[in-house]
MIGU-654075 format. One record per residue (C-alpha): residue in one letter; x, y, z. Coordinates in steps of 0.05 Angstrom, whole numbers, plus 32768, in hexadecimal, padded with zeros to 4 digits. Each point is the difference from the previous one (the first is absolute). Last residue first. Layout:
BEGIN
AXYZ ...
! end
This chain:
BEGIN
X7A607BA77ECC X7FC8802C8005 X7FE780187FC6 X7FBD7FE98005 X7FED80268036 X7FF7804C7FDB X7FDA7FD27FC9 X7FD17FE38033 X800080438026 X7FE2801F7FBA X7FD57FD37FF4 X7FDE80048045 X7FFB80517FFB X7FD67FEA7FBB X7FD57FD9801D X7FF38032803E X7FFC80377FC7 X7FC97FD77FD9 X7FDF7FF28047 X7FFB80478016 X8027800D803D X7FE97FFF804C X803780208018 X803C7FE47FDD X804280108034 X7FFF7FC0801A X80067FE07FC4 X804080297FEC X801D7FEF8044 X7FFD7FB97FFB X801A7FFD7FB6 X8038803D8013 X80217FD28034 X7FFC7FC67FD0 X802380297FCF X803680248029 X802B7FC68017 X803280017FD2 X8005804A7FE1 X7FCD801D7FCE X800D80057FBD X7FEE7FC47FE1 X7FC47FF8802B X7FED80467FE9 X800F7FED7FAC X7FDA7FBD800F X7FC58024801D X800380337FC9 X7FFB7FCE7FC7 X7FBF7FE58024 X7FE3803F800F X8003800B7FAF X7FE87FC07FE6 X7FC380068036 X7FF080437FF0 X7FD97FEF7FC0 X7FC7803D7FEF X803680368016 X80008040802D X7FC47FEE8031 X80257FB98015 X804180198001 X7FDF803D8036 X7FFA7FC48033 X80467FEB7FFA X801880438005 X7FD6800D803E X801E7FC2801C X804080157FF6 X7FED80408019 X7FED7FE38048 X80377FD7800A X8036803C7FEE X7FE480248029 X80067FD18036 X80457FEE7FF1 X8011804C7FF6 X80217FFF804D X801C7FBC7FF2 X802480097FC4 X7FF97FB67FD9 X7FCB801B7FDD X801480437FF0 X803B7FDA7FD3 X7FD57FC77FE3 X7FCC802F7FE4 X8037802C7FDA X80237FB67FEC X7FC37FE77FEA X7FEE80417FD2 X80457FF77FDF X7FF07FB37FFA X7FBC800C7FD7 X801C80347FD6 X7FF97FD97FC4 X7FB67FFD800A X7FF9804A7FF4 X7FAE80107FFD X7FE77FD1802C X80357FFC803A X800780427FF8 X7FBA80178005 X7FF37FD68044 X804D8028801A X7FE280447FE6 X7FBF7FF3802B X7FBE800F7FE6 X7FDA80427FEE X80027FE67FB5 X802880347FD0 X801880258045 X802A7FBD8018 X800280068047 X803680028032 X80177FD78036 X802D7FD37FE2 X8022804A7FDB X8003801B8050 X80187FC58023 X80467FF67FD3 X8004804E8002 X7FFD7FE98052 X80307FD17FF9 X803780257FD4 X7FF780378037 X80007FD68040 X80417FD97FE2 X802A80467FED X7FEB801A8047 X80177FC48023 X7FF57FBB8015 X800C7FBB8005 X80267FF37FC4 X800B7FC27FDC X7FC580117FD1 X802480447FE4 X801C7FEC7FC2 X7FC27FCB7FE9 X7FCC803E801B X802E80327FD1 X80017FCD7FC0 X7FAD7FF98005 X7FF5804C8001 X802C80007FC6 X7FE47FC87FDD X7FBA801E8012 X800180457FDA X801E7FF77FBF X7FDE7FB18009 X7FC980287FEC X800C7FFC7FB0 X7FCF80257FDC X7FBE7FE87FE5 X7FE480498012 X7FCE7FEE8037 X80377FD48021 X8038803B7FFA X7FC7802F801C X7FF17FCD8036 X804D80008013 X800280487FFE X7FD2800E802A X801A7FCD8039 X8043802F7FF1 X7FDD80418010 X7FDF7FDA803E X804E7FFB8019 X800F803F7FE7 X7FCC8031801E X801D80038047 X803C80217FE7 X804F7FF6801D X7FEE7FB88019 X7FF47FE77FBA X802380347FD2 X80397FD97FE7 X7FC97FC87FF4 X7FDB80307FD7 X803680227FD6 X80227FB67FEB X7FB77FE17FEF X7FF880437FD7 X80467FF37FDD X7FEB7FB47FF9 X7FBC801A7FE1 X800E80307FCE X7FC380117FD5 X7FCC7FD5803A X802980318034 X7FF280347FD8 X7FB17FEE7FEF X7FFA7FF68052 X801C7FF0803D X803D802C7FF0 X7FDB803A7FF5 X7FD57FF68042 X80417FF58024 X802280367FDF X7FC780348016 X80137FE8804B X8049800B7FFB X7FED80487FEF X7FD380028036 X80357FE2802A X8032803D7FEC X80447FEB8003 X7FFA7FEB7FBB X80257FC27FD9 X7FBB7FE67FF3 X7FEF80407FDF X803880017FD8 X7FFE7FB67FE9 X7FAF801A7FE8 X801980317FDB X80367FE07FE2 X7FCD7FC17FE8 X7FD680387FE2 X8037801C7FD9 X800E7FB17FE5 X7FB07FFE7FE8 X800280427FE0 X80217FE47FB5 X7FD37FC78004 X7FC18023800D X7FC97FE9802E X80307FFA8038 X7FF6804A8001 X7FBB7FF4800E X800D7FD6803C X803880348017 X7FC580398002 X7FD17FD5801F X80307FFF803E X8003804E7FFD X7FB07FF57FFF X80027FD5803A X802A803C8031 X7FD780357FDF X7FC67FD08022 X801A7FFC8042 X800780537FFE X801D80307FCF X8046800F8023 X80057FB6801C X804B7FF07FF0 X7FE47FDB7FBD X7FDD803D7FF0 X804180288008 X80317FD67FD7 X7FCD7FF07FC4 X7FE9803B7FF8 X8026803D8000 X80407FEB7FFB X7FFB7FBF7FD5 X7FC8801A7FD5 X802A80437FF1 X80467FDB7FFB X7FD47FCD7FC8 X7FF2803C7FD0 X7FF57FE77FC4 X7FF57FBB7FFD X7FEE7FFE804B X7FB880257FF3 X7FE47FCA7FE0 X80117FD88048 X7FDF80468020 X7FBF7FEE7FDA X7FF47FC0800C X8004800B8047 X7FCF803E7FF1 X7FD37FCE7FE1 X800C7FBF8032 X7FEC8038803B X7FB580137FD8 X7FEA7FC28000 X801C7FF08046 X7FCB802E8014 X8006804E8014 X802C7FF2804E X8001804D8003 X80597FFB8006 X7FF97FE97FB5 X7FE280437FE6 X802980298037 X803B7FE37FE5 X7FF080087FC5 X7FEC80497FFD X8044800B8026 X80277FE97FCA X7FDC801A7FCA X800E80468018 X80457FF4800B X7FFE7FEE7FB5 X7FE8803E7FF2 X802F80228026 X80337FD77FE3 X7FED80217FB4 X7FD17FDE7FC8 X80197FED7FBF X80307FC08002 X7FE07FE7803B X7FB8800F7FE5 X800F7FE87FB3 X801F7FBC8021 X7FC17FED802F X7FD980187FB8 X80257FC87FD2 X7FFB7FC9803B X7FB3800A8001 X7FF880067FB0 X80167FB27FF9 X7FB87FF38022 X7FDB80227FBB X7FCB80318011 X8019800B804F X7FC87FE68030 X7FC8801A801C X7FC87FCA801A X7FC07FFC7FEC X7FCF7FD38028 X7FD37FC07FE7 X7FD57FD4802C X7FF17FC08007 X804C7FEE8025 X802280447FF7 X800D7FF87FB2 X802C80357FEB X7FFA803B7FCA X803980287FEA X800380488001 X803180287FDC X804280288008 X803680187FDF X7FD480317FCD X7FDD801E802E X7FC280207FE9 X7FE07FD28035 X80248014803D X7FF580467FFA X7FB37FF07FEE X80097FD98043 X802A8039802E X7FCA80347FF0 X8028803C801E X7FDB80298022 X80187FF08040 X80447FFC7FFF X8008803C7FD8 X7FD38028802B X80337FF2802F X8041800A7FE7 X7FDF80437FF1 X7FFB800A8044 X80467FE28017 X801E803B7FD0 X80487FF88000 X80077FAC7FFD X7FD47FF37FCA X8007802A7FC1 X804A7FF4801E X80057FAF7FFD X80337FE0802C X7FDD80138047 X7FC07FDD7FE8 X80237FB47FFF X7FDE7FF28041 X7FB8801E7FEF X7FFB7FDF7FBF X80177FBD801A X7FC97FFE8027 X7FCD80187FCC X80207FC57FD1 X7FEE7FC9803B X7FAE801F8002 X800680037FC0 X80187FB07FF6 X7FD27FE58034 X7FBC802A7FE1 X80137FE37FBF X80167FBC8010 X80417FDA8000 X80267FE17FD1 X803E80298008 X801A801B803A X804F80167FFA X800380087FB9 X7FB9801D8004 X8014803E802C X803880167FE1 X7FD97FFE7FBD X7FBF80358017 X802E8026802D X802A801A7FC8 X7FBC80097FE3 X7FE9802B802E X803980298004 X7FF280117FBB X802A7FE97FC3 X801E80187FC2 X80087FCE7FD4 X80467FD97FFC X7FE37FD6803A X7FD07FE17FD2 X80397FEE7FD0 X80277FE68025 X7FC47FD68015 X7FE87FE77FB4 X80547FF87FFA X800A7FC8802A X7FF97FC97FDF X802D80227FBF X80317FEE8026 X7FFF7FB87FFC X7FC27FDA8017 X7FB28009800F X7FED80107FB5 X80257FC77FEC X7FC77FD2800C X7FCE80227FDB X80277FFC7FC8 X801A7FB88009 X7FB67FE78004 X7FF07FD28038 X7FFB7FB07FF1 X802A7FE2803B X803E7FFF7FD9 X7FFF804C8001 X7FF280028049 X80417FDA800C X8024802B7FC6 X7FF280408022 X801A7FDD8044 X803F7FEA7FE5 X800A803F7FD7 X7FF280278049 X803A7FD58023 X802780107FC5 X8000803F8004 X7FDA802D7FDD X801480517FEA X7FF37FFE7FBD X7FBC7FD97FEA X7FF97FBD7FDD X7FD080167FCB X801D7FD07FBB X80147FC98037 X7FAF7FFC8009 X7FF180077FC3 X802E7FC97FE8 X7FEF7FD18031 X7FB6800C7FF2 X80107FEC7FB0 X80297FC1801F X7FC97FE48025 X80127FF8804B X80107FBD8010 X801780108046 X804E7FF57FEE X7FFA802A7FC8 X7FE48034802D X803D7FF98035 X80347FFC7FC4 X7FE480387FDD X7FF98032803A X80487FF8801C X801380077FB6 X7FDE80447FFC X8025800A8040 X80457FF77FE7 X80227FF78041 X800D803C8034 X8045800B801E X80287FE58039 X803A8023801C X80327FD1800C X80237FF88049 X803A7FD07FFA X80187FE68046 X8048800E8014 X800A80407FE2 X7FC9801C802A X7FE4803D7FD8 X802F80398019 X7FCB803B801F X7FBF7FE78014 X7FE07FC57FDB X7FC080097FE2 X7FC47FF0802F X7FC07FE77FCE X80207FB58013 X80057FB97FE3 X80287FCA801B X801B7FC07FE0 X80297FCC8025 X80177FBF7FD9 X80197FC6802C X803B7FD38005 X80058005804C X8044801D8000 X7FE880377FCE X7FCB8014801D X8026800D8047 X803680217FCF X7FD080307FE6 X7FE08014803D X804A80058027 X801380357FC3 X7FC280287FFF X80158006804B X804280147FF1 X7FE880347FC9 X7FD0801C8035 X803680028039 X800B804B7FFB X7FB6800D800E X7FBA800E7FD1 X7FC67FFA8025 X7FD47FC27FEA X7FBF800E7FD1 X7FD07FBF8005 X80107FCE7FCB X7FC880047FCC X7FF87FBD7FE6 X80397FC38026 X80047FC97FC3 X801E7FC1801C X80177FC17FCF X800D7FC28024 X80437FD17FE1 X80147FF28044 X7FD6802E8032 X8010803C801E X800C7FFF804B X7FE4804E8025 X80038011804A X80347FDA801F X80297FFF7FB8 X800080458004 X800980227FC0 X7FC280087FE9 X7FE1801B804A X803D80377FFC X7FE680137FB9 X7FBB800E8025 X7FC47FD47FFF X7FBF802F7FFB X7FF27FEC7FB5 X7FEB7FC48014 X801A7FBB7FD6 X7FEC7FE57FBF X80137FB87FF8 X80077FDD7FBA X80107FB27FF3 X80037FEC7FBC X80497FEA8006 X804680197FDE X7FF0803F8007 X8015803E7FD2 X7FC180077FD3 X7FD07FF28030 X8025802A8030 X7FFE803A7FC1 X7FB07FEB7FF6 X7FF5800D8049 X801B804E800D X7FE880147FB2 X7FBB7FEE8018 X800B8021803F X802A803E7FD4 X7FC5800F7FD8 X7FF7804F7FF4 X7FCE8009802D X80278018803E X803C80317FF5 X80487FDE7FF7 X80307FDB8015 X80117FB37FF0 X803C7FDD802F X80287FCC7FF6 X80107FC2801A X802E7FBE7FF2 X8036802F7FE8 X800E7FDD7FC2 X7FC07FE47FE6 X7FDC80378020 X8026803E7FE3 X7FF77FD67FB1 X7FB67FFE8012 X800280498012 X801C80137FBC X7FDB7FD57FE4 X7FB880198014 X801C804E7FF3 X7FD17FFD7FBE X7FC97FEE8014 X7FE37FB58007 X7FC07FF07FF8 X7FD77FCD8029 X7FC17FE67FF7 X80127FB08016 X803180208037 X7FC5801F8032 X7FCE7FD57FF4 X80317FBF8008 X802880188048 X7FAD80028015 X7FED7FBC7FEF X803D7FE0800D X800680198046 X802B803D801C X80177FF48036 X7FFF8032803C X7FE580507FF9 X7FC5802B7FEC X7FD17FCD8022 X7FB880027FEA X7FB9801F8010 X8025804B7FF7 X80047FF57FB6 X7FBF7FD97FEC X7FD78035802F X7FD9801D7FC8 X7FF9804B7FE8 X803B80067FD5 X80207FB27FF0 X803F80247FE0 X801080498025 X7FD0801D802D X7FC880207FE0 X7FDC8029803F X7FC380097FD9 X7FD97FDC8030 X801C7FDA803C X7FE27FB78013 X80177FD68030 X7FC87FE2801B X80187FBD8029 X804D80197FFB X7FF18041801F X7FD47FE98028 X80287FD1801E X8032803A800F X7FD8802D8015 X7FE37FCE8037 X80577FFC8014 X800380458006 X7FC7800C803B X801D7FBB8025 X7FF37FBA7FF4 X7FEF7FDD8047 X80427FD78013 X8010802B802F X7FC27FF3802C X80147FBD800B X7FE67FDF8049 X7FB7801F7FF2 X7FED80047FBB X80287FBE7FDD X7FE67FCD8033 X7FB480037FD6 X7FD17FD98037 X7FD87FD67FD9 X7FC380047FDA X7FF47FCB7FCD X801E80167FBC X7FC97FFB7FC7 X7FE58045800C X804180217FFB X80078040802C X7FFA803F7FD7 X804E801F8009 X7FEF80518018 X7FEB80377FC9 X8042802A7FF5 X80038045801F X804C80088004 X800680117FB9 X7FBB801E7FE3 X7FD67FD17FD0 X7FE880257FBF X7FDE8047800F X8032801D7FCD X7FF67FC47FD0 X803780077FCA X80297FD5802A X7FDF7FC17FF3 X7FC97FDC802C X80167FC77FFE X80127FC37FD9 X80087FB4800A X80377FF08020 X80457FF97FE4 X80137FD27FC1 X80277FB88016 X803F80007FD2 X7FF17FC57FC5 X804080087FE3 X803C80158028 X801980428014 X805180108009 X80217FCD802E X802280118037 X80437FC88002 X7FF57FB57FFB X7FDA7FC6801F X80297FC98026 X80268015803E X80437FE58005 X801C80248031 X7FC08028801E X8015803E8029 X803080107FCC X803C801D8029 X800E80448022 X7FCB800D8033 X800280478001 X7FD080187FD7 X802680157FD2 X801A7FBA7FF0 X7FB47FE67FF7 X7FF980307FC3 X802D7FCE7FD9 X7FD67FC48019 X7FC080227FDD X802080157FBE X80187FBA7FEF X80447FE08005 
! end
């Protein structure tokens, strides 16, 4: 059973919703993912685009002019404030210096699922390189008797490798399914919830910390013997060790690092690197790396840059240029100076003083010379020459950026690895009162609307920030921007915040828990901020638990139904899989059709209206016209969604009306329409009960207003399809 039917048993319904349903569980990213729009304005601009204030959809010249049903009898389904920052986000993501994990400073990570099957492709780059420590058979041995066990330790040191080269190992078939880190041990053991597969191999990374109880031996127990019964292997990896007793049931080994300098050798030998640069390069391998950071080292290695240099930004020697900076003695100014570009880097001169003299003036109380004679503090501010300050600094420098024709400099840390070193320095060196002080200079800061340049930085920032000191993001950013302390955009920047952490393997599971809390909230701005999170790179990262958050949420928040049409285009834009999103939709109109009415019914039909009804951001045109172009395999999903407010009589006219729009925008979004209308009216006639086609013929003609020919022809292949499958 795959990872989408076992999330349909918390949900209530208790059975697959498709028996027999071809196609298998979430799949992890394939070749050939579609890339995002082209490029922005990125967040180093301070007077880039501001959130809320986007430039309104440009009518396409080509499309006659027709009345648009979407604005007046939907206003739902417009995107909200969140969901804009959200597109951009994956249109022009962009964050300097931030240095996330493997794939730093590109979008490969958050653009793919984190969970479902692993294919081929993927289960092969992750075993071919592999190197096994010294605990490997000792967990090997667990699995092949136990059918599960569990890895612990801290992050970096392997154990998701280790996690599918142990099921590789142990199971009898090539078939590999990671699952969310959000399902609990009572979700494994419950058949309802959770069947393994016959022979399948399942990997769960960084299992989400579960309150010990008296029952946690039992419960290991029921896991293990679910597994077992199946004939499955269960691995799970976690940075939580086990409180008090280790379960006695279900071996927990404590996973160690593998010979690095083999880690390196393998992965460069496998790139073809000469053996003289794999030599030097093994010869500087740092202390302190893990094998996340070998992997990446040895990536750019392969790629033609020298090992030296390269090393230089790993192990922990990395970080000693900034220990050693703060060593010095330092002024208050300079204390400023650092705090101030970790949260807003790559902006301008007069931008970035004008943000330090801020922060200067909230973090005064925690510095004597300044705090007990205000006139002194003064003088101090103003005569000190904040540039030559900034140039004899040895952390920072000034990059130049092309602006279109023109050229601008733009501060930035002198090596991007140096950002995460000085966000560690300041927590580990500077008091609470500081901190408070940072804390408020933020939220001010993001509260002032100052460019969605400058609200990806300090969102980049804070997700740095979580190594260290994730309690102090969590409590004093995250929670209370989300609730609305900082203002609609604090609210998008605490979203931003979860994107970034999905950046980073080890961050993406504490960025799913976030965002489950929120939607678990009382509060509805809380609720709301999950939405937005859901809609975007997290719900792209985990998708069936984001589909699970958002339909649980439909009728609670007003944001989750156009969250979800959000996260269907994002899923399209990415390549992904959005049958996540329609096969439940799909299932809960098939369960529901023999009713008449009800609350359940009016909310699964109007989410149903809301994602027909809205618009893809990548082309202005509707998701439904995008869908049918972009994800041809969902053709009978989308037919059953269109069949379902069609045959409701008071969204019949709605539903009329869109359709056509749809139709009409499949002629804008693709050079060949006609194969695709076609498909779809055989998937709707399919669908739709006896009776219904000729009925929706008639009335879909009348409802053209004088329509372009190419959409008239097109509208007429369509019925012909919808007809032909009549018995």
């Amino acid at each position: 059973m795959d990872e989408e039917q076992s999330e349909r048993g918390a949900e209530g319904t208790g059975r697959a919703e498709e028996a027999g349903r071809t196609g298998g569980p979430e799949r992890a990213e394939e070749p050939g993912s579609t890339q995002g729009p082209e490029k922005a304005d990125g967040p180093g601009r301070a007077d880039g685009p501001r959130t809320g204030q986007d430039a309104p959809e440009q009518p396409d010249p080509s499309t006659p002019k027709q009345p648009d049903p979407a604005a007046p009898e939907n206003p739902a389904a417009a995107p909200v404030h969140h969901n804009r920052v959200n597109q951009y986000f994956y249109g022009a993501l962009d964050a300097p210096g931030a240095h996330f994990g493997i794939g730093a400073g590109d979008s490969a990570n958050v653009r793919r699922r984190a969970v479902g099957r692993l294919d081929a492709g993927e289960a092969d780059a992750l075993l071919a390189p592999y190197v096994e420590p010294g605990c490997f058979e000792e967990a090997a041995a667990a699995l092949e008797q136990d059918g599960v066990v569990v890895l612990v330790g801290p992050p970096g040191i392997g154990k998701r490798s280790a996690a599918v080269a142990l099921v590789a190992k142990a199971a009898e078939g090539t078939e590999y399914v990671v699952l969310s880190p959000g399902r609990s041990l009572e979700d494994l053991a419950d058949g309802r919830r959770m069947t393994f597969g016959k022979g399948v191999g399942y990997v769960l990374i960084d299992r989400m910390h579960e309150a010990a109880s008296g029952t946690t031996d039992f419960d290991w127990r029921r896991v293990r013997d679910a597994v077992r019964d199946a004939g499955a292997h269960l691995v799970i990896t976690t940075v939580h060790p086990v409180e008090g007793d280790s379960p006695g049931s279900v071996r927990h080994v404590p996973w160690e690092l593998p010979d690095l300098a083999a880690v390196l050798r393998v992965r460069l030998l496998r790139a073809r690197c000469a053996a003289d640069t794999v030599e030097r390069a093994a010869a500087g391998l740092p202390e302190g790396c893990g094998v996340a950071e070998v992997a990446e080292a040895a990536e750019r290695i392969a790629r033609g840059a020298d090992p030296d240099e390269v090393w230089q930004e790993y192990g922990s020697g990395a970080a000693e240029p900034v220990r050693d900076w703060f060593e010095a003695g330092r002024e208050p100014r300079e204390w400023a100076e650092v705090t101030t570009l970790a949260f807003v880097t790559g902006t301008g001169y007069r931008d970035f003083e004008t943000c330090q003299e801020r922060l200067e003036e909230w973090v005064a109380p925690t510095f004597p010379t300044l705090a007990n004679d205000e006139e002194t503090a003064s003088a101090h501010r103003r005569d000190a020459d904040r540039r030559l300050s900034l140039g004899r600094n040895t952390l920072v420098a000034v990059e130049e950026r092309k602006d279109g024709a023109l050229t601008r400099g733009a501060l930035v840390f002198a090596h991007p690895h140096y950002r995460r070193w000085v966000l560690q320095e300041l927590w580990a060196k500077r008091s609470t009162a500081y901190w408070n002080g940072v804390r408020d200079w933020l939220t001010e800061l993001v509260g002032t609307r100052p460019g969605l340049g400058v609200q990806l930085s300090v969102a980049s920032g804070l997700a740095l920030l979580t190594r260290p000191a994730f309690d102090e993001v969590a409590e004093n950013y995250l929670h209370p921007w989300a609730g609305g302390a900082a203002g609609p955009e604090g609210q998008s920047t605490a979203v931003l915040v979860l994107q970034f952490m999905c950046l980073d393997e080890g961050l993406a599971a504490t960025a799913l828990a976030v965002g489950r809390d929120w939607a678990r909230s009382p509060d509805p701005a809380l609720r709301s901020a999950a939405a937005a999170a859901f809609s975007g790179a997290l719900g792209v990262r985990f998708p069936t638990d984001a589909v699970n958050v958002l339909l649980r949420l439909t009728g609670r928040s007003e944001e989750a139904a156009p969250a979800l049409a959000g996260l269907v285009a994002l899923l399209l834009e990415c390549g992904e899989d959005t049958g996540a999103v329609l096969r439940p939709l799909a299932y809960r109109l098939r369960a529901l059709r023999a009713t008449l009415t009800g609350h359940r019914k009016e909310t699964v039909l109007d989410t149903v209206r809301t994602l027909l009804g809205a618009r893809d951001p990548r082309t202005g045109r509707l998701v439904g016209a995008s869908l049918l172009d972009g994800d041809p395999a969902q053709s009978d999903r989308i037919a059953e969604l269109w069949a379902g407010v069609l045959e409701n009589r008071p969204r019949r006219g709605w539903a009329l009306r869109f359709l056509h729009a749809t139709l009409r925008d499949l002629t804008a979004v693709t050079a060949g329409p006609e194969p695709a209308a076609e498909r779809f009216g055989r998937s709707l006639g399919a669908a739709l009960a006896p009776g219904e086609r000729r009925h929706l013929a008639a009335a879909l003609r009348r409802t053209a207003v004088r329509p372009a020919p190419e959409t008239a022809a097109l509208t007429e292949t369509f019925l012909t399809a919808v007809l032909s499958t009549e018995d």
